[in-house]
C-alpha positions as CSV (number, residue, x, y, z in Angstrom):
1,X,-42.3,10.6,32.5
2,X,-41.3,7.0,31.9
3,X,-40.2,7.6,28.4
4,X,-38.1,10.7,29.2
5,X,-36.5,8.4,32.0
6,X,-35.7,5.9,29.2
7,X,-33.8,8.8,27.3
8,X,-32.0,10.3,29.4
9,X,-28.5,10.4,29.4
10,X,-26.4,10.6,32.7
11,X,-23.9,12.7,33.5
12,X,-21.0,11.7,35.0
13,X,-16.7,12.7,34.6
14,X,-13.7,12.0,36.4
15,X,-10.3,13.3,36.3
16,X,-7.3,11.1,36.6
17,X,-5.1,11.0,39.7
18,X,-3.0,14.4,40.2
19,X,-0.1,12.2,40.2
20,X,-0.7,10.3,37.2
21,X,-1.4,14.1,35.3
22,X,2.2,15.4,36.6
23,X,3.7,12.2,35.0
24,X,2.0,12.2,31.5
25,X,3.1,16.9,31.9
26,X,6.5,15.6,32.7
27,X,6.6,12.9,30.0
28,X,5.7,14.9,27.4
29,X,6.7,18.0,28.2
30,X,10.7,17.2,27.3
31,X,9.7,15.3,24.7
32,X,8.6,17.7,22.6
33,X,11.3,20.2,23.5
34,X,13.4,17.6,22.3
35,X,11.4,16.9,19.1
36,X,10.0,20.9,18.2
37,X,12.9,22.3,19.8
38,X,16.3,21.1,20.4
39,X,18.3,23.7,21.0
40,X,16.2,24.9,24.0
41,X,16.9,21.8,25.7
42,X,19.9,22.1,27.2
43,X,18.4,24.7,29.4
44,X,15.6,21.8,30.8
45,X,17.6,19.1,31.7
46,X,18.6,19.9,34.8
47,X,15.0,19.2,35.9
48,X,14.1,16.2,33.7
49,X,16.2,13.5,35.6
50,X,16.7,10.2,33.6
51,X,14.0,11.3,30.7
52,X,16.5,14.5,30.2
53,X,19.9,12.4,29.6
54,X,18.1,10.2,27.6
55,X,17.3,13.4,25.4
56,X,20.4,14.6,25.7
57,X,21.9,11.1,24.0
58,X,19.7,11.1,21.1
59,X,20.6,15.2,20.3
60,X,24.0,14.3,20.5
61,X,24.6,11.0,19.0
62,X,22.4,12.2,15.7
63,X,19.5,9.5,16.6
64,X,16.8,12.4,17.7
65,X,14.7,11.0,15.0
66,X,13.7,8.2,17.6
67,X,12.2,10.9,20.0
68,X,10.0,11.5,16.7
69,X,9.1,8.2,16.5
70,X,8.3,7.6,20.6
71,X,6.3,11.1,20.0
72,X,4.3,9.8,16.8
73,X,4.1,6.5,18.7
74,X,2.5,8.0,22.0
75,X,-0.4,10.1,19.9
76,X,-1.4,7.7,17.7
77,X,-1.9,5.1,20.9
78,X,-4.0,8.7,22.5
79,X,-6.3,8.8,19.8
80,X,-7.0,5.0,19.6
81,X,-7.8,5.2,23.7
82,X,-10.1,8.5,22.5
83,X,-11.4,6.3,20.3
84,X,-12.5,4.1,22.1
85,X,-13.4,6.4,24.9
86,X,-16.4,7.7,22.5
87,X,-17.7,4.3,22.1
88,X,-17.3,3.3,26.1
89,X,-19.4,6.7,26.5
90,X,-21.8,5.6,23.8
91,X,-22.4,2.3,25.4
92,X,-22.3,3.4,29.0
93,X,-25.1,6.4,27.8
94,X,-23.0,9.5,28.9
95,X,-24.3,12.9,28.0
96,X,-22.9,14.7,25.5
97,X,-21.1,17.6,27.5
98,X,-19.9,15.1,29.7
99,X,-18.5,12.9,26.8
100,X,-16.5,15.4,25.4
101,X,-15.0,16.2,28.6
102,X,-14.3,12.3,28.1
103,X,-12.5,12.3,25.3
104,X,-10.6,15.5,26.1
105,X,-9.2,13.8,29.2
106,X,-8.5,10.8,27.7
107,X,-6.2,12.4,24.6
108,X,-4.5,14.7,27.0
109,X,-3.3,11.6,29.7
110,X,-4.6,8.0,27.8
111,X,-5.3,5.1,29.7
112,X,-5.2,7.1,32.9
113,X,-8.2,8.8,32.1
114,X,-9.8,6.1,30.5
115,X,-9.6,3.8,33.2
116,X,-11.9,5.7,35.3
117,X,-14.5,5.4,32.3
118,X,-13.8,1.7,31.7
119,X,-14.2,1.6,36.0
120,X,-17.7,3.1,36.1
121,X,-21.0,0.9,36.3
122,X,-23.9,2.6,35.2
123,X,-27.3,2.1,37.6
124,X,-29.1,-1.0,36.7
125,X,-32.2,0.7,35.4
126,X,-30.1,2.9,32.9
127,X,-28.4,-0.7,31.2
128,X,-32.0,-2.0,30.9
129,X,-33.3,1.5,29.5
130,X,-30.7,1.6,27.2
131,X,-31.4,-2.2,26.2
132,X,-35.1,-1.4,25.6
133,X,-34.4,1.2,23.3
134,X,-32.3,-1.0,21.2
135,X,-34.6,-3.5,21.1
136,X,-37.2,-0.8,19.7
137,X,-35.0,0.5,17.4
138,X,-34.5,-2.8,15.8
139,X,-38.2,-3.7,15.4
């Protein structure tokens, strides 16, 4: 029974904040209207506030392709943060389900999700299970 206690990997997930999930949907959302389809954009701006007449700037001064670079810009910073999420989850000994909801949370809304990984402290007997096994490993 010790052994398996040793093991065994804990289950734990949090969503971010409902209001930090509207702002990343409302982010992105008229960002990649303006970057997949311009043409529809018009008909979203009325809702988008500041975020839509910044859109509406780069359509119609020709400088769109910056809304491609911000776009390229914001995934490649969500995988790193997913990247780094798997390791976090490694080191904090998170089950597997419950790493994959992980790292699905964390490329849909970044740092938000990934702060309530970094946030968590796993029970003292887990950190010194999961020392012992590396120690064994390395013998």
């Amino acid at each position: 029974m010790e052994t398996f206690m040793k093991h065994a990997r804990r289950q734990y997930f949090e969503f971010p904040g409902i209001a930090w999930m509207l702002l990343i949907g409302l982010v992105f959302i008229p960002l990649l209207t303006v970057v997949f389809f311009p043409s529809h954009f018009g008909s979203i701006v009325p809702y988008t506030g500041p975020l839509g007449q910044l859109g509406t700037y780069l359509l119609q001064t020709g400088r769109g392709i910056y809304a491609v670079f911000i776009l390229v810009g914001a995934i490649t910073c969500h995988v790193c943060e997913t990247a780094y999420c798997w390791r976090l989850c490694s080191q904090k000994n998170v089950d597997n389900v419950s790493r994959v909801k992980w790292i699905l949370s964390t490329l849909c809304f970044g740092g938000f999700s990934l702060y309530e990984l970094i946030q968590h402290k796993p029970v003292e007997s887990e950190i010194q299970a999961r020392i012992e096994t590396t120690e064994l490993k390395k013998d």
